[in-house]
C-alpha positions as semicolon CSV with decimal commas, in nm:
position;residue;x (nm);y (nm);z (nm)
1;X;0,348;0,778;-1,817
2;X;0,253;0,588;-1,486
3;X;0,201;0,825;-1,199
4;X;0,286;0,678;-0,857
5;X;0,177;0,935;-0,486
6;X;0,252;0,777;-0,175
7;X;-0,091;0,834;0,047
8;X;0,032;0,712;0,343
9;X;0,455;0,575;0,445
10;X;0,373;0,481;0,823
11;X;0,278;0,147;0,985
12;X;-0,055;0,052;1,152
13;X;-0,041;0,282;1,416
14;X;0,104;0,582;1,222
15;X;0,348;0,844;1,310
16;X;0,306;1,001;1,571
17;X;0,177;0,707;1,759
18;X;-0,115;0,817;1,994
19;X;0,013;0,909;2,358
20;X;0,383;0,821;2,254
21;X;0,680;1,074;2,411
22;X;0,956;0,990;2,200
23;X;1,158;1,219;1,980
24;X;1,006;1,092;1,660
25;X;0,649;1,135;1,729
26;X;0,720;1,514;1,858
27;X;0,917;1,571;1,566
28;X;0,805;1,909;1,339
29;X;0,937;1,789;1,049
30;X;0,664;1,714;0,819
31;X;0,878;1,405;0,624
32;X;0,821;1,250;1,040
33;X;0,455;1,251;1,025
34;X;0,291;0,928;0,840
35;X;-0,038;0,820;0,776
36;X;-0,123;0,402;0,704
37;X;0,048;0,286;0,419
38;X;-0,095;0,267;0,039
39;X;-0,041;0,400;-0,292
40;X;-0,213;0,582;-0,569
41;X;-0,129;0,481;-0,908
42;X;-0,270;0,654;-1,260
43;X;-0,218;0,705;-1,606
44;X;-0,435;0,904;-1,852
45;X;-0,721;0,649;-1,847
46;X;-0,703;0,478;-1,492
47;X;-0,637;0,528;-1,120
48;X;-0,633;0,257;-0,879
49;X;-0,539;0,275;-0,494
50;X;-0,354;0,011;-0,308
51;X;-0,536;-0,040;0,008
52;X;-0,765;0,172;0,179
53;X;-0,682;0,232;0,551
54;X;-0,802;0,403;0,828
55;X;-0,692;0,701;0,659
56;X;-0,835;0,690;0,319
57;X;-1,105;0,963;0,346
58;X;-0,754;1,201;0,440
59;X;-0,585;1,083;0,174
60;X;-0,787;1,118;-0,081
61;X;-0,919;1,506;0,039
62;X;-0,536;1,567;0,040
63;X;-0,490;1,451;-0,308
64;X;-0,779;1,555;-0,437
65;X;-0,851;1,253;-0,625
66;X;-1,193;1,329;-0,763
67;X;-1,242;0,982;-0,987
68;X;-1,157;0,583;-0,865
69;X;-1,132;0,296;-1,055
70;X;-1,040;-0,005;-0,833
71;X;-0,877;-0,070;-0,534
72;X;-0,642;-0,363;-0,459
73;X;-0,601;-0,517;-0,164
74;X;-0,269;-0,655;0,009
75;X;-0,451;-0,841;0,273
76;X;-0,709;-0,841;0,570
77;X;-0,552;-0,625;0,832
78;X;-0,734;-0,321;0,967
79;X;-0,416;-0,068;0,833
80;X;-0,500;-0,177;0,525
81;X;-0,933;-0,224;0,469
82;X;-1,066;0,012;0,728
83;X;-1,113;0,299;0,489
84;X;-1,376;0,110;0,271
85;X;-1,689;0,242;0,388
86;X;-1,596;0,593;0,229
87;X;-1,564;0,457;-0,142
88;X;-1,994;0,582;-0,099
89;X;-1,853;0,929;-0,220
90;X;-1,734;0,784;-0,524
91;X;-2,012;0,541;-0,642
92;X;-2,278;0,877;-0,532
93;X;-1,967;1,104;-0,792
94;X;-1,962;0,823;-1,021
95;X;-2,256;0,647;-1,037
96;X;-2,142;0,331;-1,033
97;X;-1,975;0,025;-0,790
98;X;-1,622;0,035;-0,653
99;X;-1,425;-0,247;-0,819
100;X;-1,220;-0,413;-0,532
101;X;-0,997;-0,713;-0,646
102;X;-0,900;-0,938;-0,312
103;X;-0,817;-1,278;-0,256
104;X;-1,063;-1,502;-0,100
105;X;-0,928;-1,501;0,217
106;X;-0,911;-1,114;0,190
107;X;-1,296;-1,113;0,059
108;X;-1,426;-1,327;0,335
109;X;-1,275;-1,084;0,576
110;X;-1,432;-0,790;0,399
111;X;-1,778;-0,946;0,416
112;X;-1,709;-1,026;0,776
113;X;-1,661;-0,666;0,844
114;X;-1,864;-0,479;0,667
115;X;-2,126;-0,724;0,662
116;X;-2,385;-0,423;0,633
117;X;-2,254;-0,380;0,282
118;X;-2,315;-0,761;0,145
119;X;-2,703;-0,750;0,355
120;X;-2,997;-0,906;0,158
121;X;-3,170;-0,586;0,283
122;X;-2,927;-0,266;0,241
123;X;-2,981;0,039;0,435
124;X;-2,975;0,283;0,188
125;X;-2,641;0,509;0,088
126;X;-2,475;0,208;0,191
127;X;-2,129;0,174;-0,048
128;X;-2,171;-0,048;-0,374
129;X;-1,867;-0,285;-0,468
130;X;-1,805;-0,549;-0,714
131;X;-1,568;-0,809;-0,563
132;X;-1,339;-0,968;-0,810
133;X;-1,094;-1,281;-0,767
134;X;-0,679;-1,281;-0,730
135;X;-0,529;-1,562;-0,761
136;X;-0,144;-1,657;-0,755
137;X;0,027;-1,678;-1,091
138;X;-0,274;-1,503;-1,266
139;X;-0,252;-1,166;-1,415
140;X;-0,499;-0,935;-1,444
141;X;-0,587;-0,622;-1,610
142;X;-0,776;-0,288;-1,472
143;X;-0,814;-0,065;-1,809
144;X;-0,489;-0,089;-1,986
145;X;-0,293;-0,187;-1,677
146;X;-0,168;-0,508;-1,645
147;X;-0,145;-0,606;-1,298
148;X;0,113;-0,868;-1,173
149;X;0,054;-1,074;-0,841
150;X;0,359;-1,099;-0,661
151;X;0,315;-1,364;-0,332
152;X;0,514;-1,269;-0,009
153;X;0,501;-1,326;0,300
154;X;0,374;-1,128;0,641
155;X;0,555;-1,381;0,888
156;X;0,317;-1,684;0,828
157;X;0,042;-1,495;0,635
158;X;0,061;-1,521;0,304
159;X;-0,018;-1,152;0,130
160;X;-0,029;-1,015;-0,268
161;X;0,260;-0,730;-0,341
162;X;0,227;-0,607;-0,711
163;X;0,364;-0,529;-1,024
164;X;0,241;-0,257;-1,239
165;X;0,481;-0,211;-1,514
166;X;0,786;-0,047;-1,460
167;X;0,666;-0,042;-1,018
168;X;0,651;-0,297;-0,787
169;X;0,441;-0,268;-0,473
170;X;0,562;-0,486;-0,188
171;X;0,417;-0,396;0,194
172;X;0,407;-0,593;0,529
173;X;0,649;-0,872;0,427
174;X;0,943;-1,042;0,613
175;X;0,977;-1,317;0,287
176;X;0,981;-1,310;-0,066
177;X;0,960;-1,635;-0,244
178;X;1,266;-1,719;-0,506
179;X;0,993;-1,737;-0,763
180;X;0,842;-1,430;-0,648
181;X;1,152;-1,247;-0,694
182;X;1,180;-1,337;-1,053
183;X;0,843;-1,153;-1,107
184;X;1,035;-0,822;-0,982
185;X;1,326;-0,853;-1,125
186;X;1,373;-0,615;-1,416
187;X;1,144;-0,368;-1,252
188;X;1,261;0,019;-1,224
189;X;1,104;0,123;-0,918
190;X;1,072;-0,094;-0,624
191;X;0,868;-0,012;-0,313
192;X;0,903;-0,218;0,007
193;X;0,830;-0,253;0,327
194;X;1,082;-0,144;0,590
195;X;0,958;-0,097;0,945
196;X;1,248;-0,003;1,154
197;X;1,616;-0,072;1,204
198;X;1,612;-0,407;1,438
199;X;1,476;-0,702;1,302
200;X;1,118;-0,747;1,321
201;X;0,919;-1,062;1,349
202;X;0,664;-0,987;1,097
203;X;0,846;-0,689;0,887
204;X;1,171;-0,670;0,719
205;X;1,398;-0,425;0,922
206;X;1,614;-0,160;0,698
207;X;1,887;-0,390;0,643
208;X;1,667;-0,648;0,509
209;X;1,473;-0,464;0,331
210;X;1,844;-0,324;0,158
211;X;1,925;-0,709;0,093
212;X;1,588;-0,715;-0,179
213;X;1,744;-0,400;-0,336
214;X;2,042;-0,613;-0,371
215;X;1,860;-0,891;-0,511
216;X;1,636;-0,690;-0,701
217;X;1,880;-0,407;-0,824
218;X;1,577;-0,128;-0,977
219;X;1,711;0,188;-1,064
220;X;1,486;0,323;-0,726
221;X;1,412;0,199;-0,444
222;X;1,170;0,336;-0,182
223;X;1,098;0,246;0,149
224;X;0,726;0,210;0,306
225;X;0,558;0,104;0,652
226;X;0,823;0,307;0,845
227;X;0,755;0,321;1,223
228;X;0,874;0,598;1,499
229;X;1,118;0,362;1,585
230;X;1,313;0,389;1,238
231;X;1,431;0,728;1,341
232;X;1,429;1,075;1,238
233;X;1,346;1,096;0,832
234;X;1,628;1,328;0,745
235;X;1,928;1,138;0,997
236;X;1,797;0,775;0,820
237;X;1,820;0,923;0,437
238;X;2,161;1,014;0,498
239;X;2,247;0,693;0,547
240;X;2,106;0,526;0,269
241;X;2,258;0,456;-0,101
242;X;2,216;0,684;-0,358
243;X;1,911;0,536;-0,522
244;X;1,742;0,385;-0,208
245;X;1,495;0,628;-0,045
246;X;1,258;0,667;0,245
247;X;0,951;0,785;0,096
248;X;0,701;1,026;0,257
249;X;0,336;1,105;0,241
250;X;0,263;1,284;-0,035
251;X;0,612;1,197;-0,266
252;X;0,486;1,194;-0,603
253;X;0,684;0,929;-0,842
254;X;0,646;1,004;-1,236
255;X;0,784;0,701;-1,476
């Protein structure tokens, strides 16, 4: 059985966005209120996160996820590596470093920022991680899951989705390559990207991100990086096919 909790459903500046008087950010319902996107994935012998935001200490206190194995990372941006620094608890819990698998692009920037951690001379209590390599059309495996880089793209920046078995794992994409789409196909559960309901530069929009379930056709499909401007949770469900949802923080998945 894989085991998939949405930690966070909202874009980089959340839901509600700081300061913001619209009808969205005010809402009570809870399904309106989104932390920065990213996914916890287990089964009996591993957990892994995708992407550690701002919000990762919250996330993990509200899961109570009390062991770690790896964390993957989609790419560079601060709504998705901010959150690093507090993988300490974990290598103080488990005595040991955080595996982080990256692409080089993604590991420069992590040195860059939290050059403290990579120092030749660390200030002590300082978090401990072993960087390891992605590379396009390379598998790899954390305990007995195989992981499957999918390449998309964030406007011009190329990013990793991924597979994990029966799930697929696609955030902050306007483009999947036809190749890239082969990877997915055959996959139950597909979760993508879908910021709001007029297009998007960077992001595919909800009718966009409907086109991939087209493509795609998984039994499930659920919808991440939502931002106030998608609309009220319960009004944009409605809308939706039968097996397309908008996920929320918290949704648990099992498969």
């Amino acid at each position: 059985m894989l085991r998939v909790t949405f930690l966070g459903t909202g874009t980089s500046q959340g839901v509600p966005v700081i300061a913001c008087p619209c009808d969205v950010c005010h809402s009570t319902d809870p399904y309106d209120k989104r932390l920065r996107s990213s996914v916890l994935v287990e089964n009996k012998e591993t957990t892994l996160v995708i992407d550690s935001g701002p919000d990762f200490r919250q996330q993990m206190l509200r899961e109570n996820v009390t062991r770690l194995d790896t964390i993957l990372f989609t790419h560079e941006h601060k709504d998705h590596i901010a959150g690093l620094d507090d993988v300490r608890a974990f290598n103080f819990i488990q005595k040991k470093p955080m595996d982080i698998w990256a692409e080089p692009r993604v590991q420069y920037a992590i040195r860059r920022e939290f050059a403290y951690v990579f120092a030749e001379y660390k200030y002590p209590g300082v978090p401990q991680i072993n960087l390891h390599r992605i590379e396009s059309g390379c598998n790899f495996k954390v305990n007995s899951l195989e992981i499957i880089p999918i390449r998309v793209y964030h406007y011009r920046l190329p990013i990793f989705g991924f597979r994990i078995g029966p799930v697929t794992y696609v955030t902050d994409a306007n483009y999947i390559p036809k190749g890239d789409i082969k990877k997915i196909k055959g996959t139950k559960i597909l979760i993508l990207n879908a910021l709001r309901k007029k297009k998007h530069l960077t992001h595919f929009n909800l009718e966009e991100a409907l086109d991939i379930v087209r493509i795609i056709r998984p039994e499930q499909a659920y919808f991440t990086h939502i931002s106030h401007l998608m609309g009220f949770h319960r009004e944009v469900q409605a809308e939706l096919p039968e097996n397309v949802f908008l996920a929320y923080d918290g949704l648990k998945i099992e498969i």
